[in-house]
C-alpha positions, 0 to 999 in steps of 0.5 A: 687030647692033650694032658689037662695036668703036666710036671716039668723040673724047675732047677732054677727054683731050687735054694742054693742048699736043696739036692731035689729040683722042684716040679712046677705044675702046669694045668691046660699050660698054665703054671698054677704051683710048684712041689718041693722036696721036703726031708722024706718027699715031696710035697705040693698038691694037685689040680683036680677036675672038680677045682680043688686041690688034692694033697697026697702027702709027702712022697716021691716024685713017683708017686705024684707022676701016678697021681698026675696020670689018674688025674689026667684020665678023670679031665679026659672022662671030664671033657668027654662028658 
């Protein structure tokens, strides 16, 4: 099964002064937000598979990839059910 939620980097979103790319968020591969870094992080939110939005905080890209991938395990448990 493909992955309900993926992040790609999106240099072309970035302001002329940001260092960090942003992350465009793609849900079913539909683009539905975008995370930017902010002075210690990221920040943005996430699709959930209930339909809300979840928001983790300010934290690294890391972190947000893990988020990502238990959050693409509950879709798959989802969809199976």
């Amino acid at each position: 099964m493909k992955k309900a939620i993926e992040l790609r980097e999106n240099r072309a979103a970035m302001a002329m002064c940001e260092t960090q790319p942003r992350y465009d968020v793609f849900l079913h591969g539909a683009r539905v937000c975008q995370l930017y870094f902010n002075i210690h992080g990221y920040r943005g939110t996430l699709p959930t598979p209930s339909g809300g939005r979840l928001d983790i905080g300010e934290k690294s890209i890391h972190a947000y990839r893990g988020q990502v991938a238990i959050l693409n395990r509950e879709f798959m448990e989802v969809a199976k059910s």
